[in-house]
mmCIF file as gemmi writes it, N, C-alpha and C atoms, coordinates in Angstrom:
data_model
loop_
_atom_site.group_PDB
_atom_site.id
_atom_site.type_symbol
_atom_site.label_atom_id
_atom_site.label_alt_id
_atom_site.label_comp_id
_atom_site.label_asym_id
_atom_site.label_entity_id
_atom_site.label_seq_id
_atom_site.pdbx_PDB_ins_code
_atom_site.Cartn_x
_atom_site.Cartn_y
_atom_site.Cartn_z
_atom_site.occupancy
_atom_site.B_iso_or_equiv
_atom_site.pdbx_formal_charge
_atom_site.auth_seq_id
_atom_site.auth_asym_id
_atom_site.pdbx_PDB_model_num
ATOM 1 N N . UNK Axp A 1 ? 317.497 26.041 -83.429 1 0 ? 1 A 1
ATOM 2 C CA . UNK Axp A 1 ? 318.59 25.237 -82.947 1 0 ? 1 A 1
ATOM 3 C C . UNK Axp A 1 ? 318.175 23.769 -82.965 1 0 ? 1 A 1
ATOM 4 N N . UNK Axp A 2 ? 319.201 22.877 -83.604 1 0 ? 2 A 1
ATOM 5 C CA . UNK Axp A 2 ? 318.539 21.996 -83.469 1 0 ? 2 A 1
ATOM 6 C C . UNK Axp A 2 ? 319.393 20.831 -81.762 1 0 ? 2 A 1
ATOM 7 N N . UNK Axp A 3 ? 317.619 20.006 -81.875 1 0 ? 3 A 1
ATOM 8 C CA . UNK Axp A 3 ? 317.751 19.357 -80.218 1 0 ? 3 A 1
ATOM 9 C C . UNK Axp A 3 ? 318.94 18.197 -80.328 1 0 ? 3 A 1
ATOM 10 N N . UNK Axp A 4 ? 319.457 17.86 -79.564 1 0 ? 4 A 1
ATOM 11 C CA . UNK Axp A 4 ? 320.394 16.851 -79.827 1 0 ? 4 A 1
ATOM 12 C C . UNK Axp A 4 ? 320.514 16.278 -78.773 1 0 ? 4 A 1
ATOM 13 N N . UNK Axp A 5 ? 320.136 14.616 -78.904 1 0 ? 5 A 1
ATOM 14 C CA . UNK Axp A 5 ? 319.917 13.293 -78.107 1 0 ? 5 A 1
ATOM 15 C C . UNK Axp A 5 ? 321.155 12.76 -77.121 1 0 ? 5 A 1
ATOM 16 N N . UNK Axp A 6 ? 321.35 13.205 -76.07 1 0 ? 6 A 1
ATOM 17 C CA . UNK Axp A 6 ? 323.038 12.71 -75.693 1 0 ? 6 A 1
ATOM 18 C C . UNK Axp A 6 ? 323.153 11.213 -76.157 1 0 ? 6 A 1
ATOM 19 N N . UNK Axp A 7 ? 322.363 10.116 -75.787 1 0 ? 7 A 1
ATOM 20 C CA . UNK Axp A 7 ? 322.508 8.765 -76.57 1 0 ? 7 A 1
ATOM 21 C C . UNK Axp A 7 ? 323.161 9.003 -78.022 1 0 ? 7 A 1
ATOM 22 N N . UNK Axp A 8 ? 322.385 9.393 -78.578 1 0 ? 8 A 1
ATOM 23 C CA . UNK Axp A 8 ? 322.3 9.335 -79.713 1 0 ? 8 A 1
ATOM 24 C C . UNK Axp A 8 ? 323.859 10.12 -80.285 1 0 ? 8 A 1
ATOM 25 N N . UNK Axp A 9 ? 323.882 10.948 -80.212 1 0 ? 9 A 1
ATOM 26 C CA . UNK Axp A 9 ? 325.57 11.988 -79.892 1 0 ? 9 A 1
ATOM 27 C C . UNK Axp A 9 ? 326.577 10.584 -79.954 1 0 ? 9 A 1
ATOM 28 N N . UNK Axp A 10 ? 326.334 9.997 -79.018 1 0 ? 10 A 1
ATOM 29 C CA . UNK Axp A 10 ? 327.642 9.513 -77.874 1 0 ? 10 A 1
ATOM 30 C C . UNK Axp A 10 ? 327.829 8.468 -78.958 1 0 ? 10 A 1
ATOM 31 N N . UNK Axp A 11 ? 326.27 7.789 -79.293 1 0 ? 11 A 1
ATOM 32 C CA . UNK Axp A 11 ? 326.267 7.043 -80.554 1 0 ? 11 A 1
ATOM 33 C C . UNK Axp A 11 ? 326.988 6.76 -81.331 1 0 ? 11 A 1
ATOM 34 N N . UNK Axp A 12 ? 327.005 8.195 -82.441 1 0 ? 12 A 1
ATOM 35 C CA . UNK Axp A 12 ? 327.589 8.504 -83.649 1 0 ? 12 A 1
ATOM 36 C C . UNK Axp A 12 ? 329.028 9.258 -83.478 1 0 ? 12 A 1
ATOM 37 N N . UNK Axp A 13 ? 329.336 9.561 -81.901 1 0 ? 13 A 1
ATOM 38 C CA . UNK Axp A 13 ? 330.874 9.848 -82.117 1 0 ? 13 A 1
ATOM 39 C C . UNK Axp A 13 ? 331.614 8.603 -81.845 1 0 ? 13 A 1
ATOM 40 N N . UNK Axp A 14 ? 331.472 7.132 -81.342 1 0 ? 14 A 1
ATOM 41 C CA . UNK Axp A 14 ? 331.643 5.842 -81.618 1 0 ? 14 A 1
ATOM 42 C C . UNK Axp A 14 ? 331.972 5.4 -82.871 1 0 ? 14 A 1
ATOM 43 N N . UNK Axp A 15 ? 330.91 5.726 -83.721 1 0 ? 15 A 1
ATOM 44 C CA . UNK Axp A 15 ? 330.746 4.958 -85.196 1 0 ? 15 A 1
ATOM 45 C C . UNK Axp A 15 ? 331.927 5.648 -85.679 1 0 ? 15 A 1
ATOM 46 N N . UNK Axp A 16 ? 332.252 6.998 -85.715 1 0 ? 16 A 1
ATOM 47 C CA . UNK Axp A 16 ? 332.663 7.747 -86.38 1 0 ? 16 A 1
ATOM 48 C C . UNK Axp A 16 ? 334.265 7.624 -85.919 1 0 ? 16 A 1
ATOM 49 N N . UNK Axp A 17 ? 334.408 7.571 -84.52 1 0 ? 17 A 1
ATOM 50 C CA . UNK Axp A 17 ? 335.943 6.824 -84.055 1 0 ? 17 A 1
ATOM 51 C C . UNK Axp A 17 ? 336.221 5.953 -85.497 1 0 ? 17 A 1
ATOM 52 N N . UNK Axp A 18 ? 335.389 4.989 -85.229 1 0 ? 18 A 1
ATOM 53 C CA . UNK Axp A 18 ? 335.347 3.505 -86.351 1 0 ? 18 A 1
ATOM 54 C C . UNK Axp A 18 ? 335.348 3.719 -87.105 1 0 ? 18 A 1
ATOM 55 N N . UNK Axp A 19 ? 334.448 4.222 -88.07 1 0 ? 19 A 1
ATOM 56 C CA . UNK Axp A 19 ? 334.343 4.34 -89.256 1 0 ? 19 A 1
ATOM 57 C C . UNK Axp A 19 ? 334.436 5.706 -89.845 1 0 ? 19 A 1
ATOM 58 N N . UNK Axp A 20 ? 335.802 6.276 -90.359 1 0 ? 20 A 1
ATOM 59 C CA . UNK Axp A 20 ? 336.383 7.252 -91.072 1 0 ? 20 A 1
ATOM 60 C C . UNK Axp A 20 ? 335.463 7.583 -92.308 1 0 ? 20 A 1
ATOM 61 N N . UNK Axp A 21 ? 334.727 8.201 -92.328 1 0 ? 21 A 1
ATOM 62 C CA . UNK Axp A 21 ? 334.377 8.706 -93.775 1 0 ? 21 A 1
ATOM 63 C C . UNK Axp A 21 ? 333.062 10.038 -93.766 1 0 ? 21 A 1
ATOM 64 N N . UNK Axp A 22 ? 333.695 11.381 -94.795 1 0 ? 22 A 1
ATOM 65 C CA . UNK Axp A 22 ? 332.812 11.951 -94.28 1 0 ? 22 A 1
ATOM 66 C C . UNK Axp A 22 ? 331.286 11.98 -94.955 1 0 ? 22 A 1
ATOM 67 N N . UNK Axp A 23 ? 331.175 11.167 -95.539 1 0 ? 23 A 1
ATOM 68 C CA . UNK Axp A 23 ? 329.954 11.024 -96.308 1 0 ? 23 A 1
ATOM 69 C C . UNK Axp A 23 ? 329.252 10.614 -95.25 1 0 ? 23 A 1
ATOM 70 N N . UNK Axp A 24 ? 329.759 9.253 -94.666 1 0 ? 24 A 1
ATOM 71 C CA . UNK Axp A 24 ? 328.594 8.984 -93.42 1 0 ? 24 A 1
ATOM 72 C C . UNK Axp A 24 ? 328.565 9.944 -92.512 1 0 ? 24 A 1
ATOM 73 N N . UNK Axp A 25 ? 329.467 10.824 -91.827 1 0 ? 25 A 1
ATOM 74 C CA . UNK Axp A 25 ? 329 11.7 -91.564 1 0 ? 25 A 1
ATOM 75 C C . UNK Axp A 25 ? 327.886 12.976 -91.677 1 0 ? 25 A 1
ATOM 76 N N . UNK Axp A 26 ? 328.113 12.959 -93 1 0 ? 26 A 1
ATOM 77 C CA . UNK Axp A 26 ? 327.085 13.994 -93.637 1 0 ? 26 A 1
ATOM 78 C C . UNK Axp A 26 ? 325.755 13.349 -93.245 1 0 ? 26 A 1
ATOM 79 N N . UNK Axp A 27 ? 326.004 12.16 -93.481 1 0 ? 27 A 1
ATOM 80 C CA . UNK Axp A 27 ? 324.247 11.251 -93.337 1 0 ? 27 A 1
ATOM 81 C C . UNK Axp A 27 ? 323.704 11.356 -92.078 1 0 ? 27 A 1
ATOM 82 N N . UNK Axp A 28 ? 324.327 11.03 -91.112 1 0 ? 28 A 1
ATOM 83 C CA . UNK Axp A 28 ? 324.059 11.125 -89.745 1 0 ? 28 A 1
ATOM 84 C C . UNK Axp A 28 ? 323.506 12.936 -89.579 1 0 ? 28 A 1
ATOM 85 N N . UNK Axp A 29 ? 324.419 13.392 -89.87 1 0 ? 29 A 1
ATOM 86 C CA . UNK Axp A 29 ? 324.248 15.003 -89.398 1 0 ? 29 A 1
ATOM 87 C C . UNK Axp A 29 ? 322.651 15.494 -90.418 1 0 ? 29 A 1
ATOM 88 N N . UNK Axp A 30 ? 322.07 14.648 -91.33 1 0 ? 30 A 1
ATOM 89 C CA . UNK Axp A 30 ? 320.822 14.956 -91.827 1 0 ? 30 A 1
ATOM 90 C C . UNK Axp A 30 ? 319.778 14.114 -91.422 1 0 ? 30 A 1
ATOM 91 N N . UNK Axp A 31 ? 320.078 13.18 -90.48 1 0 ? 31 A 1
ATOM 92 C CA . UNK Axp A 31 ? 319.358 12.403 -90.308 1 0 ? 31 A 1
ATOM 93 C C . UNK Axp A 31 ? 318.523 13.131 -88.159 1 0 ? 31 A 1
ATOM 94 N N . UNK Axp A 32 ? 317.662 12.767 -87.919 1 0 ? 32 A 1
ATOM 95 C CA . UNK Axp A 32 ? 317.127 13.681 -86.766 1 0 ? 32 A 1
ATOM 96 C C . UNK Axp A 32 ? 317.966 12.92 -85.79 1 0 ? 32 A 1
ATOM 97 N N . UNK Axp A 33 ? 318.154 13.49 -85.094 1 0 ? 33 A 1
ATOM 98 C CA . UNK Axp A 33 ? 318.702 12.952 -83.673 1 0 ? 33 A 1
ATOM 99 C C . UNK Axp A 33 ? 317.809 12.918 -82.217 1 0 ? 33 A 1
ATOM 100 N N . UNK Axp A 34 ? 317.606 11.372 -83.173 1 0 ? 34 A 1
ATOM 101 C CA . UNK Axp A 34 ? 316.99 10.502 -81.632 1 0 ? 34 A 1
ATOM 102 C C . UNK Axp A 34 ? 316.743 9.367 -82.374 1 0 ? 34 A 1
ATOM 103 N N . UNK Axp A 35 ? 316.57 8.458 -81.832 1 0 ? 35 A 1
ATOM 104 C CA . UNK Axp A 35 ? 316.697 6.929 -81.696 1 0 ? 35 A 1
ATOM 105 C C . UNK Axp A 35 ? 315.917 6.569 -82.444 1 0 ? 35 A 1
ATOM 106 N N . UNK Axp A 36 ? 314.965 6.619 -82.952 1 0 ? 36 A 1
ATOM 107 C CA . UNK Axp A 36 ? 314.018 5.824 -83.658 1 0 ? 36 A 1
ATOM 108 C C . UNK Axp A 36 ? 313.437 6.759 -84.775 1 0 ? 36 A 1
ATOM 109 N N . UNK Axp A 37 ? 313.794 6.355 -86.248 1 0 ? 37 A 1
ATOM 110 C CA . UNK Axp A 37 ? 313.297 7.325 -87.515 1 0 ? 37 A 1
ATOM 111 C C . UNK Axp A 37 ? 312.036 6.995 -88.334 1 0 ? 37 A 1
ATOM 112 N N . UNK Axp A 38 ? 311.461 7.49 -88.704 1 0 ? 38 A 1
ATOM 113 C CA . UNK Axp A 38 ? 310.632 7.392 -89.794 1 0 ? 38 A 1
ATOM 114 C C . UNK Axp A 38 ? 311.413 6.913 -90.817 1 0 ? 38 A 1
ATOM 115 N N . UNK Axp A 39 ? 310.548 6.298 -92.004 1 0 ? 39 A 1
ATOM 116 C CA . UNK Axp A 39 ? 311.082 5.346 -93.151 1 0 ? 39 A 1
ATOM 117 C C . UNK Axp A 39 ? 311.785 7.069 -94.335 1 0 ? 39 A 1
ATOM 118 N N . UNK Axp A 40 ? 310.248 8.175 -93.792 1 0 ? 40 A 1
ATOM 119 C CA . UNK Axp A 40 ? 310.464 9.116 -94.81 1 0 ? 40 A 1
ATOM 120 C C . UNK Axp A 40 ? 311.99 9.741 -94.159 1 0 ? 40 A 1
ATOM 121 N N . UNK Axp A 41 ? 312.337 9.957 -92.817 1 0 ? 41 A 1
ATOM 122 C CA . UNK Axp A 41 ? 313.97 10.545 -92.469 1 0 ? 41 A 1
ATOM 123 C C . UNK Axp A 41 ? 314.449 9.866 -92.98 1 0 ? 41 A 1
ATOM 124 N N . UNK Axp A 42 ? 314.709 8.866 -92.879 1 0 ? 42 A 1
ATOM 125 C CA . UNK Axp A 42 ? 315.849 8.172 -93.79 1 0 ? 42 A 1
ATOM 126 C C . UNK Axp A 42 ? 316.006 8.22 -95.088 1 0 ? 42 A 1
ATOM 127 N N . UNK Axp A 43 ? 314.987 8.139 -96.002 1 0 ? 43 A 1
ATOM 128 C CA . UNK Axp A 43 ? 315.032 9.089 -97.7 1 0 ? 43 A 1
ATOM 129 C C . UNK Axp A 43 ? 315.04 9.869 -97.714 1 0 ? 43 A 1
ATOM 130 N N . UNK Axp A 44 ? 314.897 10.92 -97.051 1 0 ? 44 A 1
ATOM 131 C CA . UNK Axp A 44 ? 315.198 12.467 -97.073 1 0 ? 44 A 1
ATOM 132 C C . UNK Axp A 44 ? 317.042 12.331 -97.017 1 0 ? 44 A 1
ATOM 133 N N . UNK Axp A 45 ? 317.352 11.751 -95.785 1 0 ? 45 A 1
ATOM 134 C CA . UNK Axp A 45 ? 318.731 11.756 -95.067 1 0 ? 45 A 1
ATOM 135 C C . UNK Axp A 45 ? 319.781 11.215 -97.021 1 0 ? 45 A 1
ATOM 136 N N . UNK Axp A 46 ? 319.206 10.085 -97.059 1 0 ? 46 A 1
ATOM 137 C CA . UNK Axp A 46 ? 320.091 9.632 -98.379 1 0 ? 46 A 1
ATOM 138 C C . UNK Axp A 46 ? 319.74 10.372 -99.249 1 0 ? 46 A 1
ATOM 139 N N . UNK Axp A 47 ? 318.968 10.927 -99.788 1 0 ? 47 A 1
ATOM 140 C CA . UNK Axp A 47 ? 318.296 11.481 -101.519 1 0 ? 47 A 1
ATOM 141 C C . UNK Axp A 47 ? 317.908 10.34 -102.117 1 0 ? 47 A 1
ATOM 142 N N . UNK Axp A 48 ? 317.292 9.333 -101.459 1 0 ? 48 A 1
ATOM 143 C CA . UNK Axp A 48 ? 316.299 8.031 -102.146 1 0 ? 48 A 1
ATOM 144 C C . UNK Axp A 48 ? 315.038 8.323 -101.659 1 0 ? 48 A 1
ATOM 145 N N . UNK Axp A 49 ? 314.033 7.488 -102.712 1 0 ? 49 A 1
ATOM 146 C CA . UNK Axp A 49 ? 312.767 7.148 -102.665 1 0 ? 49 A 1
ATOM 147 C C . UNK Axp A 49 ? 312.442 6.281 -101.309 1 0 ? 49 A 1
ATOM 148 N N . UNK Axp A 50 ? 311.226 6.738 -100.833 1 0 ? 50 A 1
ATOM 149 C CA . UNK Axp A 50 ? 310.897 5.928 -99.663 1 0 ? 50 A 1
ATOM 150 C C . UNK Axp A 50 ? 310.745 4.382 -100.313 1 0 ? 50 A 1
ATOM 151 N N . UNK Axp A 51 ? 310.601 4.207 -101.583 1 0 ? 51 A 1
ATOM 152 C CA . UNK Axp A 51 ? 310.602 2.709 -101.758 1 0 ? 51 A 1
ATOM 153 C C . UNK Axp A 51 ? 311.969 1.863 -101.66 1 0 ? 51 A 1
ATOM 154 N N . UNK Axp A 52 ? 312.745 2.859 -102.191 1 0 ? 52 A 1
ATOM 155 C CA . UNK Axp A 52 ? 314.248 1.995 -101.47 1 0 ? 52 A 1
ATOM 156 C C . UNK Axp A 52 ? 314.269 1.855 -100.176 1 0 ? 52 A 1
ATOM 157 N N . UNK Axp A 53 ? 313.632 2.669 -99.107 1 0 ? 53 A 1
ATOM 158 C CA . UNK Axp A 53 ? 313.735 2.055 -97.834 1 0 ? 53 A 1
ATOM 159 C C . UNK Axp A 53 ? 313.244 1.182 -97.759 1 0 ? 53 A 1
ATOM 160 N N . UNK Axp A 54 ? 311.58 1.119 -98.082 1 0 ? 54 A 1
ATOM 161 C CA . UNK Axp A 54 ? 311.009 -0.205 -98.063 1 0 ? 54 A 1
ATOM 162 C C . UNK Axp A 54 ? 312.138 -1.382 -98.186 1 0 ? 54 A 1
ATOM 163 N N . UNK Axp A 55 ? 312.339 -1.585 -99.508 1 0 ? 55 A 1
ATOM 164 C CA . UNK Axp A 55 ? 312.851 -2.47 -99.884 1 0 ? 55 A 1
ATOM 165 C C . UNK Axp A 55 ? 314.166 -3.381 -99.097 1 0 ? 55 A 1
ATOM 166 N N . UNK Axp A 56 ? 315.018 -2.368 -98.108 1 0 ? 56 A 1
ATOM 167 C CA . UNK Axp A 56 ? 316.005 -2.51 -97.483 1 0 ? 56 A 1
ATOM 168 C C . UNK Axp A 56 ? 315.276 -3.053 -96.628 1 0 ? 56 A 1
ATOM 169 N N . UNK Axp A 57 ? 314.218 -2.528 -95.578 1 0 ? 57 A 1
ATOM 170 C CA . UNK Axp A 57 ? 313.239 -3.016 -95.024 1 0 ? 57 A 1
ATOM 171 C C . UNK Axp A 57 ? 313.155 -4.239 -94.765 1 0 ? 57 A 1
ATOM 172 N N . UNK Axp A 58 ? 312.312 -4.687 -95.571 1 0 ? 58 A 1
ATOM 173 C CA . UNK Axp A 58 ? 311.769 -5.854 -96.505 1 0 ? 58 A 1
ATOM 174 C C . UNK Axp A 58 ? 313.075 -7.312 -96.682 1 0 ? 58 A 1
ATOM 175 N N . UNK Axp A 59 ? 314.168 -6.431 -96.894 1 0 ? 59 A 1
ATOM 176 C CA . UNK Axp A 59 ? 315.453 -7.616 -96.419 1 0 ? 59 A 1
ATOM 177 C C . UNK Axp A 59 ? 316.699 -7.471 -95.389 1 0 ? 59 A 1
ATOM 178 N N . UNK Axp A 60 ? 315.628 -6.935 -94.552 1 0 ? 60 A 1
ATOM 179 C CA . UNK Axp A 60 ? 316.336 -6.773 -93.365 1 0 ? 60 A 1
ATOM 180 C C . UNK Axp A 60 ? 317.596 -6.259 -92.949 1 0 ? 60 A 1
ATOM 181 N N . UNK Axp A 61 ? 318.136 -5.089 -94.331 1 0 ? 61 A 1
ATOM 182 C CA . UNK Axp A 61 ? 319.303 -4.85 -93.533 1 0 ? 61 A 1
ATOM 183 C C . UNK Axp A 61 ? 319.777 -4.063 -92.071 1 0 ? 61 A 1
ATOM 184 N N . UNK Axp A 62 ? 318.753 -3.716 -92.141 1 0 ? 62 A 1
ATOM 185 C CA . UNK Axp A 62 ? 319.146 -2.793 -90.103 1 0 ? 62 A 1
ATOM 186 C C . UNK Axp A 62 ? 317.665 -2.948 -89.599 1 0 ? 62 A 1
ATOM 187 N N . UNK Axp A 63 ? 317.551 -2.783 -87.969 1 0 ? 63 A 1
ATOM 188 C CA . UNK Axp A 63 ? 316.803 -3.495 -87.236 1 0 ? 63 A 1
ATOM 189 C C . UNK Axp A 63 ? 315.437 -2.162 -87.722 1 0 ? 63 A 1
ATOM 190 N N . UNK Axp A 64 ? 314.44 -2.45 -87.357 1 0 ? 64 A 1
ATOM 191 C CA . UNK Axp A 64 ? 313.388 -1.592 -87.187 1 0 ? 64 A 1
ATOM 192 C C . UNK Axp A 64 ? 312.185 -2.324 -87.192 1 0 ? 64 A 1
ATOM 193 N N . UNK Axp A 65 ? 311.269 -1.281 -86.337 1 0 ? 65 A 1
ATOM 194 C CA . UNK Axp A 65 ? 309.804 -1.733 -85.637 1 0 ? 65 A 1
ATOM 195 C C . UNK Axp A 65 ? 308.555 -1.747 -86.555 1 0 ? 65 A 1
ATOM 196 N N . UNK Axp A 66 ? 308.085 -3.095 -86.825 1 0 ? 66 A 1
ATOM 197 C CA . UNK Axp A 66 ? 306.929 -2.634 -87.281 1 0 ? 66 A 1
ATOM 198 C C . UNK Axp A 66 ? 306.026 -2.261 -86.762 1 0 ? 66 A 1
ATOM 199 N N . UNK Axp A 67 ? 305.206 -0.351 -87.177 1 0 ? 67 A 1
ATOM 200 C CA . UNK Axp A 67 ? 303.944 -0.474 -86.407 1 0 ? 67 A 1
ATOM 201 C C . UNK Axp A 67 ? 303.248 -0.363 -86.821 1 0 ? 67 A 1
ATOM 202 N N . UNK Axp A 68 ? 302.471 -1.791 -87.839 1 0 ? 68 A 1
ATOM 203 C CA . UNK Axp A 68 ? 301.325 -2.013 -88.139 1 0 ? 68 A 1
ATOM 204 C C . UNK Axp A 68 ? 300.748 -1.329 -89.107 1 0 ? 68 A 1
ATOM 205 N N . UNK Axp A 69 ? 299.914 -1.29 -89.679 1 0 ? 69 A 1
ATOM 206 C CA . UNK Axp A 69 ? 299.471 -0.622 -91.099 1 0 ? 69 A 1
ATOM 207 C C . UNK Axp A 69 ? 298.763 0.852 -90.717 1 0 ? 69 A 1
ATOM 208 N N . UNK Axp A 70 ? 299.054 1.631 -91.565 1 0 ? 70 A 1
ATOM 209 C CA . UNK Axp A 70 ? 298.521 2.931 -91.513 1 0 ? 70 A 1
ATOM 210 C C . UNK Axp A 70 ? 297.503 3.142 -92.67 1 0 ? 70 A 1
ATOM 211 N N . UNK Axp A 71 ? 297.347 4.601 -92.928 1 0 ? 71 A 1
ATOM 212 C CA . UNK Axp A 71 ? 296.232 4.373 -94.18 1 0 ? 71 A 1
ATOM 213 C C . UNK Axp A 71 ? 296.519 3.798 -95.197 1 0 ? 71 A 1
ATOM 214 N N . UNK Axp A 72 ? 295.827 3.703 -96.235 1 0 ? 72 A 1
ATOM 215 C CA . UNK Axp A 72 ? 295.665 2.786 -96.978 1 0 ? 72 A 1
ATOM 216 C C . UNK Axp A 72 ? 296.492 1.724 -97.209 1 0 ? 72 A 1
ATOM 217 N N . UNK Axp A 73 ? 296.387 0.857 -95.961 1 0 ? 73 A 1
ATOM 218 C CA . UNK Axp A 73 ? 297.23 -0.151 -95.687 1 0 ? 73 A 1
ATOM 219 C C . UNK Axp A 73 ? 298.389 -0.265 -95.797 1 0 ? 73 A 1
ATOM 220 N N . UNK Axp A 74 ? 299.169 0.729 -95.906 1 0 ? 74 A 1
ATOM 221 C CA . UNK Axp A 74 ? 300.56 0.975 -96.227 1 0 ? 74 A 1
ATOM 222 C C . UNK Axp A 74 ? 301.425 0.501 -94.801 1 0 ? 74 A 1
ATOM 223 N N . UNK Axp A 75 ? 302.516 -0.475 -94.753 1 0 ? 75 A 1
ATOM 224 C CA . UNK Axp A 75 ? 303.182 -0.792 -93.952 1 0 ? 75 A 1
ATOM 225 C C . UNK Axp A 75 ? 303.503 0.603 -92.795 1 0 ? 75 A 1
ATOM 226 N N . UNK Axp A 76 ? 303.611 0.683 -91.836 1 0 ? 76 A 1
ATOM 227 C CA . UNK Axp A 76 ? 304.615 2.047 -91.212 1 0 ? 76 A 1
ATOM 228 C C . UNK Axp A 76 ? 305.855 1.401 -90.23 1 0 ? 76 A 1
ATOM 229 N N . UNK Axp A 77 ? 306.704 1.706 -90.469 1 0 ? 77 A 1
ATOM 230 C CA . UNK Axp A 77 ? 308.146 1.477 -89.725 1 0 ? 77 A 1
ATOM 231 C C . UNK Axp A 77 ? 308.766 2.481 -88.702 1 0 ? 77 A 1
ATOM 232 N N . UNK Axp A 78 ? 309.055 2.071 -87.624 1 0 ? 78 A 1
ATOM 233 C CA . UNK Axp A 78 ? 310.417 2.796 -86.831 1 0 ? 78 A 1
ATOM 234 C C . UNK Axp A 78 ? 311.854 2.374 -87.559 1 0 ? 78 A 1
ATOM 235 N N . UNK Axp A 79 ? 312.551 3.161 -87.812 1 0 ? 79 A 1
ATOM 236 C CA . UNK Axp A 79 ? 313.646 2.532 -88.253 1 0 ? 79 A 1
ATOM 237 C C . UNK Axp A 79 ? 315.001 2.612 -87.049 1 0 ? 79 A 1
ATOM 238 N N . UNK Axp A 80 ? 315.567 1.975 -86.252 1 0 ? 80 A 1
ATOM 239 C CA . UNK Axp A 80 ? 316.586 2.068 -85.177 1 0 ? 80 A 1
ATOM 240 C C . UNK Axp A 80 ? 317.89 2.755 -85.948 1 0 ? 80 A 1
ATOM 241 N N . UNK Axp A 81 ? 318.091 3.915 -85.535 1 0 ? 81 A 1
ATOM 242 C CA . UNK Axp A 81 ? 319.119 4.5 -86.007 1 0 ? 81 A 1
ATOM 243 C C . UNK Axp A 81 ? 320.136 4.279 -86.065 1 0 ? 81 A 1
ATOM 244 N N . UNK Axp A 82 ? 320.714 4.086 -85.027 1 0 ? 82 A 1
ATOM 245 C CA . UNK Axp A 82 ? 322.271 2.725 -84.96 1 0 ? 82 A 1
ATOM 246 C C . UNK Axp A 82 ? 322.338 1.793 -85.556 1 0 ? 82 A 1
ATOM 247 N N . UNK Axp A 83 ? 321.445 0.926 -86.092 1 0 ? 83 A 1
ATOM 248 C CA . UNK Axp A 83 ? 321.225 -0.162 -86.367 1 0 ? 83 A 1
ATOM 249 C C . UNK Axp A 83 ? 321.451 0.445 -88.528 1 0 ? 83 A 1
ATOM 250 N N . UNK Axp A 84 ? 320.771 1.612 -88.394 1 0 ? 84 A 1
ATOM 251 C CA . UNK Axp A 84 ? 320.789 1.792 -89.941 1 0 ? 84 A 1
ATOM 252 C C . UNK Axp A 84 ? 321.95 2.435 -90.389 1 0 ? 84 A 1
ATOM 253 N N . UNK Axp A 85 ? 322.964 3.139 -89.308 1 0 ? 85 A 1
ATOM 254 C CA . UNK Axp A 85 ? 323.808 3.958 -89.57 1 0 ? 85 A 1
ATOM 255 C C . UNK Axp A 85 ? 325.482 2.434 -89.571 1 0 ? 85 A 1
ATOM 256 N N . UNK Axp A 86 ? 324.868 1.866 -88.762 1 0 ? 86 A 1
ATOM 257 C CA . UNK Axp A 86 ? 325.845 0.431 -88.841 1 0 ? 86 A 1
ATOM 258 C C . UNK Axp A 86 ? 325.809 0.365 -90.272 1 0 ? 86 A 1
ATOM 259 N N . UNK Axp A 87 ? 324.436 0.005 -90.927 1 0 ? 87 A 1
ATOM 260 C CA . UNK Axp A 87 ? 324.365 -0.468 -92.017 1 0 ? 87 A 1
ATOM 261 C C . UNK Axp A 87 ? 324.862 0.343 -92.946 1 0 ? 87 A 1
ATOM 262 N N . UNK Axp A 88 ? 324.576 1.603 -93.396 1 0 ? 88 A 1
ATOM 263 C CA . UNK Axp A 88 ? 325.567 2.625 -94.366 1 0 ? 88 A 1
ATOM 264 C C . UNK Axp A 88 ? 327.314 2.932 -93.952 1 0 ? 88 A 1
ATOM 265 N N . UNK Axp A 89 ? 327.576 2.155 -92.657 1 0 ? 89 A 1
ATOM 266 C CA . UNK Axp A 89 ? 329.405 2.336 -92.419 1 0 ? 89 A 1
ATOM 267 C C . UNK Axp A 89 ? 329.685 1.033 -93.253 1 0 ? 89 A 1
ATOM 268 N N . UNK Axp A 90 ? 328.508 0.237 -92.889 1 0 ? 90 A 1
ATOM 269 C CA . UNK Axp A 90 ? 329.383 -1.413 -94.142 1 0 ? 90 A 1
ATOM 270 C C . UNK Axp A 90 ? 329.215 -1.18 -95.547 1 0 ? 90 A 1
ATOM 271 N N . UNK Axp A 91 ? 328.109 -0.61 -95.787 1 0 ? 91 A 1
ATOM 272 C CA . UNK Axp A 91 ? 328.324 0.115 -97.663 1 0 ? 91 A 1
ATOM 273 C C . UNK Axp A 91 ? 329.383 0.879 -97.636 1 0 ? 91 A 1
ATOM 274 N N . UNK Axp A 92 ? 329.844 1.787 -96.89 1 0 ? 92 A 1
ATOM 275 C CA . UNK Axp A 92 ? 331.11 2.56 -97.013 1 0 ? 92 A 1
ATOM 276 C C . UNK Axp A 92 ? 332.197 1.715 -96.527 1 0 ? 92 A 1
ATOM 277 N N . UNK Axp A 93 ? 332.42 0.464 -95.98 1 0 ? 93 A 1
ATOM 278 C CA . UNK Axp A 93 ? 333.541 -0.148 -95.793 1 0 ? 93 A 1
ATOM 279 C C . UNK Axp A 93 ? 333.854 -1.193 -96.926 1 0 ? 93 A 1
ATOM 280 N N . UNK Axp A 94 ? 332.384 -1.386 -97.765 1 0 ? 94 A 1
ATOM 281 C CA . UNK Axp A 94 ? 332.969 -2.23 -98.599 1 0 ? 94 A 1
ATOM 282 C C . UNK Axp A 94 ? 332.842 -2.542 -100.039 1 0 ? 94 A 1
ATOM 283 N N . UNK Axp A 95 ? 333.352 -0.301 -100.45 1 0 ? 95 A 1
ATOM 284 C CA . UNK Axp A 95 ? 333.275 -0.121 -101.552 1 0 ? 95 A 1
ATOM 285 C C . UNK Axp A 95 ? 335.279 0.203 -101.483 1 0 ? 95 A 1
């Protein structure tokens, strides 16, 4: 069964008031529920390369934590889930 975040819930039935579409839906519903993701949930969640996250990353489109380098110096990120799911309702609002 999977666990489910009441924040996080209350979250995405907000966005989803707002923003009609069930693709973002689908995204959310693959993405883990709780507040703060790994760079790899979020390429799993879309079907992209963790380097497209980077890259989104890198120009800041949704908020997330840097924490500091991991092995072989590779950046590691929290990514804020609201903050990234904002960001895929404005690709879907402004295609």
């Amino acid at each position: 069964m999977k666990q489910v975040d009441m924040f996080v819930d209350a979250e995405d039935r907000a966005l989803f008031a707002r923003v009609k579409s069930q693709g973002l839906q689908i995204v959310a519903e693959r993405l883990p529920s709780k507040p703060l993701l790994s760079v790899s949930d979020v390429a799993t969640a879309i079907d992209r390369k963790v380097d497209t996250v980077y890259r989104w990353i890198d120009s800041g489109l949704f908020e997330y934590i840097n924490l500091g380098s991991g092995e072989k110096n590779k950046k590691r990120y929290s990514i804020v889930r609201a903050s990234f799911l904002e960001f895929m309702a404005s690709r879907v609002n402004s295609i």
